[in-house]
SEKOLKE-970430 format. One record per residue (C-alpha): residue number from 1; residue in one letter; x, y, z. Coordinates in Angstrom, 1 decimal, padded with zeros to 4 digits. Layout:
     n   res        u        v        w
   NUM     A        X        Y        Z
...
***
This chain:
     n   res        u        v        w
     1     X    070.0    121.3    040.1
     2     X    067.7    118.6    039.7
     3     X    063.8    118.8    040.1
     4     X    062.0    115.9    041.7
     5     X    058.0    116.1    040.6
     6     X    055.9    114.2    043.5
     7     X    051.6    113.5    042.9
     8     X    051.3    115.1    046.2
     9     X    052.6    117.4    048.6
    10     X    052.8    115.2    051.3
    11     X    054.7    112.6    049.2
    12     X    056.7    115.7    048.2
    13     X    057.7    116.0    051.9
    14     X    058.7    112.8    052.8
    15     X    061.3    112.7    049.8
    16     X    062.3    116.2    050.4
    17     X    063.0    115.0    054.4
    18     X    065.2    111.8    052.6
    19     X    067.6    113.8    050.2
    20     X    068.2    116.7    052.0
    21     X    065.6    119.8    050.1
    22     X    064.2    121.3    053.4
    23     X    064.0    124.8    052.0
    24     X    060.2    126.1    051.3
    25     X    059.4    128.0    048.5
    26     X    056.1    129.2    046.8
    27     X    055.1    125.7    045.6
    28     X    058.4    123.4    046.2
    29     X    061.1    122.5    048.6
    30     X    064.3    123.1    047.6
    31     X    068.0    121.9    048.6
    32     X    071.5    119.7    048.7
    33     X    071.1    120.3    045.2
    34     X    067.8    119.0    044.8
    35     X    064.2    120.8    044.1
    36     X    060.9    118.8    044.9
    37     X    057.5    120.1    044.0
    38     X    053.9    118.2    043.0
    39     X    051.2    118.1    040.6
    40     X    048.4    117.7    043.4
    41     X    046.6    114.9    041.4
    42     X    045.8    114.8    037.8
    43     X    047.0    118.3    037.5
    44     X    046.6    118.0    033.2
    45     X    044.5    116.1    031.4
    46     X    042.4    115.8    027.8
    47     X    040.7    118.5    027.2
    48     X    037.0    119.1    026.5
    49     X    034.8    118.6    023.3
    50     X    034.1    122.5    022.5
    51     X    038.5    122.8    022.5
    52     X    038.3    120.9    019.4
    53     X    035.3    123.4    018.0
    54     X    033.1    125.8    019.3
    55     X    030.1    124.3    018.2
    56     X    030.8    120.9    020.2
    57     X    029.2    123.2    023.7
    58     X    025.7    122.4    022.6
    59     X    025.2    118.5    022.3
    60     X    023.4    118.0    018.9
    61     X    022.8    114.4    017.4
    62     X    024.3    115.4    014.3
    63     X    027.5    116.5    015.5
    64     X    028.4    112.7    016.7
    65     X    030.9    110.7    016.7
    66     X    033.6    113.7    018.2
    67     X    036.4    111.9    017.1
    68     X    039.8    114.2    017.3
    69     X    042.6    113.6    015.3
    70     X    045.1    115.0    017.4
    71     X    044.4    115.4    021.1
    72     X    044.6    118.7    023.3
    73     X    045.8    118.9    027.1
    74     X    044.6    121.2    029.0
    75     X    044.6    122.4    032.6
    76     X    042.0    122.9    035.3
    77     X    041.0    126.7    036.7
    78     X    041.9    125.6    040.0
    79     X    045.4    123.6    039.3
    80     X    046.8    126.4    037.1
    81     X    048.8    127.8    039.7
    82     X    050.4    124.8    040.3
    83     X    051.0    123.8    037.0
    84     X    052.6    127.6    036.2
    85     X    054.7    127.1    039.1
    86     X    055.7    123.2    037.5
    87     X    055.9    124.6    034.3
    88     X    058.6    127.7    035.7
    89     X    060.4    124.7    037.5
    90     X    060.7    122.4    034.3
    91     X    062.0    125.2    031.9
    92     X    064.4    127.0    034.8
    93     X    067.9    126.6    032.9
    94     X    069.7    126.1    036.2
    95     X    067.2    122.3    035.8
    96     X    069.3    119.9    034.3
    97     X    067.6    116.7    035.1
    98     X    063.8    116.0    035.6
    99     X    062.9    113.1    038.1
   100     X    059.2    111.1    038.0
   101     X    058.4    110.3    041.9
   102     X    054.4    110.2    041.1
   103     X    053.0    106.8    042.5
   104     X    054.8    103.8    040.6
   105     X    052.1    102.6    038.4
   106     X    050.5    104.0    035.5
   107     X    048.0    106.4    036.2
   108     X    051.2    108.3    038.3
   109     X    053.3    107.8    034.7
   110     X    050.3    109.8    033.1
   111     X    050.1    112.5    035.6
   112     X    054.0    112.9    035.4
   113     X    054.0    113.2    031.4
   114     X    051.1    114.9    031.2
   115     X    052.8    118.0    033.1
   116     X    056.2    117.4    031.7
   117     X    054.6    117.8    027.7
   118     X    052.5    120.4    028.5
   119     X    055.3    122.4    029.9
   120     X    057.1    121.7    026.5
   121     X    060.0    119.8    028.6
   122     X    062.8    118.0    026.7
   123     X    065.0    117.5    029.5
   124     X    066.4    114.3    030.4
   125     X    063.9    112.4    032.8
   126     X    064.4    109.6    035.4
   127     X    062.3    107.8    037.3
   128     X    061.6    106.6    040.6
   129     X    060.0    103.6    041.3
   130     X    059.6    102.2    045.1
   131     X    057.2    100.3    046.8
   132     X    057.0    102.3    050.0
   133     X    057.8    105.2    051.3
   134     X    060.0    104.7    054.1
   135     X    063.0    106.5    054.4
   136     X    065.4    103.3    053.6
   137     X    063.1    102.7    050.5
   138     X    063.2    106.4    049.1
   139     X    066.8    106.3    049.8
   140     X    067.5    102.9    048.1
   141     X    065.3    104.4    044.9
   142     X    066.8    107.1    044.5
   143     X    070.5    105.9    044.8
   144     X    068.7    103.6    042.1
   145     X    067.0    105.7    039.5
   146     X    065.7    104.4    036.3
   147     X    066.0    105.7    033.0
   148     X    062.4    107.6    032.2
   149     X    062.3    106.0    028.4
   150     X    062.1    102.1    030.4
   151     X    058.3    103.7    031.0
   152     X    056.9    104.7    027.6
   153     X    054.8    101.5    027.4
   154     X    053.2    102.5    030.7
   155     X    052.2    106.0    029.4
   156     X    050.8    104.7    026.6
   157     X    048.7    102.3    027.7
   158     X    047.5    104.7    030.4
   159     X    047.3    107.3    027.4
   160     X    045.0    104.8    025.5
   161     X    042.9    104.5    028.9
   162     X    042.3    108.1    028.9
   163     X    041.6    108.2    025.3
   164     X    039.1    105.5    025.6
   165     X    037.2    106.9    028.5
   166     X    036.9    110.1    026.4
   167     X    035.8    108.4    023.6
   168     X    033.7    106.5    025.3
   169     X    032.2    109.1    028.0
   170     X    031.7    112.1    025.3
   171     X    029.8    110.3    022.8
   172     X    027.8    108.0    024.4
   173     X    027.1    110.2    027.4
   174     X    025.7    112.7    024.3
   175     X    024.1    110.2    022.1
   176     X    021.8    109.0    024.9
   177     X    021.0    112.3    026.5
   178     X    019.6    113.7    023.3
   179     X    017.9    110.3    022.4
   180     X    016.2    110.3    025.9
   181     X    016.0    114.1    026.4
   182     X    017.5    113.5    029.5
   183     X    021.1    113.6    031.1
   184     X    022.6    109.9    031.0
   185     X    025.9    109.2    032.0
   186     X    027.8    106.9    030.2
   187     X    031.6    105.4    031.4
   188     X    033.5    102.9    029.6
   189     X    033.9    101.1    032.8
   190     X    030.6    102.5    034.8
   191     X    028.0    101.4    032.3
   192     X    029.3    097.5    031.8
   193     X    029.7    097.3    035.1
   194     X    026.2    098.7    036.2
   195     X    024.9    096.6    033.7
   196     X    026.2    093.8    035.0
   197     X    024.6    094.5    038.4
   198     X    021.2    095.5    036.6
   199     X    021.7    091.7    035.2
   200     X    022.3    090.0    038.2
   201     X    019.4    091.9    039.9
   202     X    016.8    090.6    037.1
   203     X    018.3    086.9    038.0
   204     X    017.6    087.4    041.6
   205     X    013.7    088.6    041.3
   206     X    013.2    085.9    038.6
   207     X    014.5    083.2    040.9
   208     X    011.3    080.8    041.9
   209     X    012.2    078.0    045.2
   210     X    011.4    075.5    044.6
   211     X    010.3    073.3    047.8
   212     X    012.3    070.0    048.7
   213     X    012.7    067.6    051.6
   214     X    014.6    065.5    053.3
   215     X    014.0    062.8    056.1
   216     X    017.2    062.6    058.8
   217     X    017.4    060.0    061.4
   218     X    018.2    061.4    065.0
   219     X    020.5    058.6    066.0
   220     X    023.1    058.9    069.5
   221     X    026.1    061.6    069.2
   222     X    024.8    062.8    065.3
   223     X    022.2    063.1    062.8
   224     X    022.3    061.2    059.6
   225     X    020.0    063.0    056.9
   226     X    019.4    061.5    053.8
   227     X    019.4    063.0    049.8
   228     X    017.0    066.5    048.9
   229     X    013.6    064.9    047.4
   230     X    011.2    066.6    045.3
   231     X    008.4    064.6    046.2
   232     X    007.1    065.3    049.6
   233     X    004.7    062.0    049.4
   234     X    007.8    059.7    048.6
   235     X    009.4    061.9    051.5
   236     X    006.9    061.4    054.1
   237     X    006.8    057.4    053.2
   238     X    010.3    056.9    053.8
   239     X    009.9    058.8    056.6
   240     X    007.8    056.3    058.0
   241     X    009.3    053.5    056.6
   242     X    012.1    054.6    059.0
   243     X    010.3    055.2    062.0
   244     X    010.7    052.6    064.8
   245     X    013.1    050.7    063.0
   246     X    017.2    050.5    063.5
   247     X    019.7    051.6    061.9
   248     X    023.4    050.0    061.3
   249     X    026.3    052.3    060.7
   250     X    028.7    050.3    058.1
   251     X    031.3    052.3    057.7
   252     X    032.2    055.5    059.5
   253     X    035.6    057.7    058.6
   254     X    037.6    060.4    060.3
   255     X    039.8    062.4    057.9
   256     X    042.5    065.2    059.2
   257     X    042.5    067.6    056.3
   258     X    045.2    070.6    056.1
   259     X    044.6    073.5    054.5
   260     X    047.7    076.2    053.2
   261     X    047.1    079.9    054.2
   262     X    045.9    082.6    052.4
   263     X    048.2    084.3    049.6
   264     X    048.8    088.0    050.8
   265     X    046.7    090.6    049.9
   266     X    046.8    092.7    046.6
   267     X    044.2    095.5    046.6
   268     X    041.3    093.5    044.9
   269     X    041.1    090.9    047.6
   270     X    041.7    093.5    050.4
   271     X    039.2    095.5    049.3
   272     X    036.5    092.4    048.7
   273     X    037.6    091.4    052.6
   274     X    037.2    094.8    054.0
   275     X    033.8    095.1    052.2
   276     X    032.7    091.4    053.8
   277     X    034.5    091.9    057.3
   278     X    033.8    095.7    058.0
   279     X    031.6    096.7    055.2
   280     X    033.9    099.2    053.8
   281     X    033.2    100.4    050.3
   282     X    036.5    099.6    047.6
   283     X    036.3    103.7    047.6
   284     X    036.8    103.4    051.2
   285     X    039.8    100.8    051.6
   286     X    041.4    102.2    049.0
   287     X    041.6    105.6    050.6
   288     X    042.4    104.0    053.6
   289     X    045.4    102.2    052.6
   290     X    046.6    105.6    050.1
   291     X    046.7    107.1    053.9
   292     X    049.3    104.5    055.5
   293     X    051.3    104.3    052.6
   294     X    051.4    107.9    053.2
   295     X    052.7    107.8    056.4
   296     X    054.9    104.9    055.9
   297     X    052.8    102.4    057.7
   298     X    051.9    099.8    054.6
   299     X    053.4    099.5    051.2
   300     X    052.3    100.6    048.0
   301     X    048.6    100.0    047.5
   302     X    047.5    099.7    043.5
   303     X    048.8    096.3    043.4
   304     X    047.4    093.3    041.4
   305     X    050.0    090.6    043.4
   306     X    049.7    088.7    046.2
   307     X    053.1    087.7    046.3
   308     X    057.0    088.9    047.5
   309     X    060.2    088.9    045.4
   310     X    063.0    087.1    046.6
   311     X    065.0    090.2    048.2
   312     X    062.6    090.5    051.3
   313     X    062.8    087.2    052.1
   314     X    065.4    087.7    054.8
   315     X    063.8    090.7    056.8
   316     X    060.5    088.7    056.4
   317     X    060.6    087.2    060.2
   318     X    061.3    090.6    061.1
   319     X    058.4    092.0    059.9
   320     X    056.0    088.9    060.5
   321     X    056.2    089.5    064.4
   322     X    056.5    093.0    064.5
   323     X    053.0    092.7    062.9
   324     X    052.4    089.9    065.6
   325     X    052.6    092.0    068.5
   326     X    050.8    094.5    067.4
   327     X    047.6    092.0    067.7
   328     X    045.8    091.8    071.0
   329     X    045.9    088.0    070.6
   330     X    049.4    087.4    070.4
   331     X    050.6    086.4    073.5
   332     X    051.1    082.8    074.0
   333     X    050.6    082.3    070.2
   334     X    053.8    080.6    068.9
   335     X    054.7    082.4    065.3
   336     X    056.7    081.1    062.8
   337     X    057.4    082.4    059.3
   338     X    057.6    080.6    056.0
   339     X    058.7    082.8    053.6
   340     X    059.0    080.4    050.6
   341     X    055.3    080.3    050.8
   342     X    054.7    083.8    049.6
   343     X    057.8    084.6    048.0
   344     X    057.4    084.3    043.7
   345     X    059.3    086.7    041.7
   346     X    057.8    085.6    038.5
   347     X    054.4    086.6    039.9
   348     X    055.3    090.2    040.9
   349     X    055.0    092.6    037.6
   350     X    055.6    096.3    038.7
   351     X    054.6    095.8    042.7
   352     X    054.2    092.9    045.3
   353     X    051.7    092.2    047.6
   354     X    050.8    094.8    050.0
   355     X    052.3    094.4    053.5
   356     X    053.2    096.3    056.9
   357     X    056.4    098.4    056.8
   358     X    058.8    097.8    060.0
   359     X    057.4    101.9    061.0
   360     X    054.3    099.6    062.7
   361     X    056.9    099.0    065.6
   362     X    057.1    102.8    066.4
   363     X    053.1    103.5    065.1
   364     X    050.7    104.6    068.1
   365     X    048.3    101.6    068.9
   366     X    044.8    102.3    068.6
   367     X    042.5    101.7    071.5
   368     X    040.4    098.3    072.2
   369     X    037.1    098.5    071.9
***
């Protein structure tokens, strides 16, 4: 038997549906020699100050830096049940092989091996890493499953994120609250950020116009307008200078300028789009997206590339008008795919660009408004 550990239930299903485990149990799926279950999010994580000592409960100035030596896991009151029924799952002996199918990146590494040391696991461990979840792709990934150890790197740089947030968030969040005597939250990521804003917000109220003019000629078919001036005096006397007088065009040029698309979209631009376009929140579009990858519709989301690899350049027409037609636009609109344009494998790390998945043809369209 092998057991297949999912970051959600719904992910859990749609691999169960591919290989076959269509048996429910209390917490898992079970079948065709496989078992699926989930860890419903960050199921484990590091645990609080007062696990280290007692005394860390109370947030006293003398008592900082909280600096542990060797760091504790621990679970949440309301993910315990899950995690027993992971835990009874990872140490069944009839479990001879433990596969990673959290999201391919590396917060889903840290959630995996989180569970899996906590449980006190040493079975062997394999991963599965795909870029979407429709059915071909789950069944190409896991006819293709990766050795677990090719990921250590990637838990320990997510490990070291963690660590750093903790760091970070428990001491400073204390230092400041007693120095203030009030509650201040600090983030390792929050507070540059928010000062960042804070700075750009003192640059915008300390901004001072300053006035400046220009004098334009209304001549036939266009306007010609001449260089920003300072001096409104020197303005208004060339102003007049002009007035009445003619005017001889020397030299006039017409230039046909092309201009190459867009590069696909990786999450940061999407999100910065989204935000501009339909004023979504990066929260927002994120969550979004997590929901069609979900149900198959797009591929996987937590992308920094705006680029395809090589392999997809042949089902890339495919795709291209299937995502055509389902715009209100397309007809008459001729379309015609370049695929070396967006295709760079050295510029995809762990995921390309995300993109529509061939399940848009069968998707129900969403009413014009």
């Amino acid at each position: 038997m092998r057991l297949v550990i999912a970051e959600k239930p719904s992910v859990a299903q749609s691999l169960s549906a591919v290989i076959g485990a269509n048996a429910r149990k209390d917490g898992y799926l079970e079948g065709n020699g496989w078992r699926v279950s989930w860890c419903v999010g960050h199921l484990a994580g590091l645990a609080d100050a007062d696990s280290y000592d007692p005394k860390y409960a109370k947030w006293r100035y003398d008592d900082l830096p909280i600096l542990p030596s060797d760091w504790k896991m621990s679970v949440g009151r309301d993910k315990k049940k899950q995690f027993d029924i992971l835990k009874k799952l990872l140490c069944a002996p009839d479990v001879t092989e433990v596969v990673n199918a959290c999201d391919a990146g590396r917060e889903g590494e840290l959630i995996f091996r989180n569970v899996y040391e906590l449980a006190g696991c040493k079975k062997p461990m394999k991963r599965l890493w795909i870029s979407s979840m429709e059915d071909s792709a789950i069944r190409e990934g896991f006819e293709n499953l990766r050795p677990g150890a090719d990921y250590d790197g990637l838990h320990q740089a997510a490990l070291c994120r963690a660590k750093a947030d903790w760091l970070v968030g428990i001491n400073a969040t204390r230092l400041f609250s007693v120095l203030y005597r009030r509650t201040l939250n600090i983030g390792r990521v929050m507070s540059p950020t928010l000062a960042l804003i804070v700075q750009r917000e003192a640059e915008i109220e300390a901004f001072q116009p300053e006035p400046f003019y220009t004098v334009a000629l209304e001549l036939p078919g266009f306007t010609a307008v001449g260089a920003r001036m300072k001096d409104k005096t020197a303005a208004k006397e060339l102003q007049i200078a002009c007035r009445g007088g003619s005017a001889v065009v020397k030299q006039a040029q017409r230039k046909e300028k092309s201009e190459k698309p867009p590069a696909l979209y990786d999450l940061t631009t999407l999100q910065r789009d989204a935000n501009r376009l339909l004023g979504f929140t990066a929260q927002q579009t994120l969550d979004y997206l997590q929901n069609l990858y979900e149900k198959k519709l797009c591929t996987y989301p937590r992308t920094d590339s705006r680029y395809l690899t090589s392999d997809m350049a042949e089902g890339l027409p495919v795709l291209v008008n299937l995502t055509a037609n389902a715009m209100p636009f397309r007809k008459g609109i001729a379309i015609v795919c370049n695929p070396e344009a967006v295709i760079n494998d050295k510029k995809v790390t762990d995921h390309h660009a995300v993109i529509p998945t061939r399940n848009l043809r069968d998707a129900p369209q969403p009413a014009l408004r």
